[in-house]
VMD Tcl script that draws the C-alpha trace (Angstrom):
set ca {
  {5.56 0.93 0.06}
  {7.38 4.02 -0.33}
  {6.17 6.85 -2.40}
  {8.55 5.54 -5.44}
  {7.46 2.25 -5.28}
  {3.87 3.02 -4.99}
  {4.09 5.14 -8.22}
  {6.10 2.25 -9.65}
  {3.25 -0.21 -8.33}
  {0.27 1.63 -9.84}
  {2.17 2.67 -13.43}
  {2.66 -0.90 -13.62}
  {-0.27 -2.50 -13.35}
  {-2.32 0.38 -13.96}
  {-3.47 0.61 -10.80}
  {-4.76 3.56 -8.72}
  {-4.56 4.96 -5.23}
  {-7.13 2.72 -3.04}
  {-10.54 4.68 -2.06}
  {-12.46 3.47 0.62}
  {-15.57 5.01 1.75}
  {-15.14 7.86 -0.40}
  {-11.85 8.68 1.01}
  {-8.98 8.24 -0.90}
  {-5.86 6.61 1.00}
  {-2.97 8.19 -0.14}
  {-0.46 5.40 0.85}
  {-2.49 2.10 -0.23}
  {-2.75 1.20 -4.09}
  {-5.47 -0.89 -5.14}
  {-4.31 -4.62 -5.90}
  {-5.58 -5.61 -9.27}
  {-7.13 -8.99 -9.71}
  {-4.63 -10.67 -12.31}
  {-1.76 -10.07 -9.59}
  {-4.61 -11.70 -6.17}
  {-5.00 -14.51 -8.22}
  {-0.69 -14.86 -8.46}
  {0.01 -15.13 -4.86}
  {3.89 -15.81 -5.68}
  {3.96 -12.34 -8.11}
  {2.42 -10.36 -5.13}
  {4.62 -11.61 -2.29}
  {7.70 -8.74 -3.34}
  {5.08 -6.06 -3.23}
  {4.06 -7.48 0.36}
  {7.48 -7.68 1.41}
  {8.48 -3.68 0.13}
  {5.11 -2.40 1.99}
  {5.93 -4.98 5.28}
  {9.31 -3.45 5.36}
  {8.63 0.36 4.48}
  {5.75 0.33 7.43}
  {8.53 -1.04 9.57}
  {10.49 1.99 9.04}
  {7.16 4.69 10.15}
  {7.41 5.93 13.63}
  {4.89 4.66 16.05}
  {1.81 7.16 16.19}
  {0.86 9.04 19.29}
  {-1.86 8.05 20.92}
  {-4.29 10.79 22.43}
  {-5.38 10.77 26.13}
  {-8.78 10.54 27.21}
  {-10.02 14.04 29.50}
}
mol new
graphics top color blue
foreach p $ca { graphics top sphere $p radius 0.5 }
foreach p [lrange $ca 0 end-1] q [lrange $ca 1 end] { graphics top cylinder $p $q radius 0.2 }
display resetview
């Protein structure tokens, strides 16, 4: 998701920024449990993040010395 839809996302279901490993991942939100458990309420939010990550630029990838 974009930046305004992730702030969207998370003020909605008061949600938060996703922290894995004691990092936190600035452009994943954490998926509550109410919305897992309503596959058919969740699909939009798939569909916005499918299609945002769609618009990112390939990264480069670094060569091996």
């Amino acid at each position: 998701m974009g930046k305004a839809e992730r702030e969207a996302f998370i003020a909605e279901f008061d949600s938060g920024l996703l922290v894995s490993y004691g990092t936190t991942l600035k452009e994943y939100v954490e998926v509550p449990d109410e919305l897992l458990a309503a596959p058919e309420r969740l699909l939009p939010y798939l569909e916005q993040s499918f299609a945002y990550a769609k618009t990112l630029k390939p990264q480069q990838r670094k060569r091996k010395k």
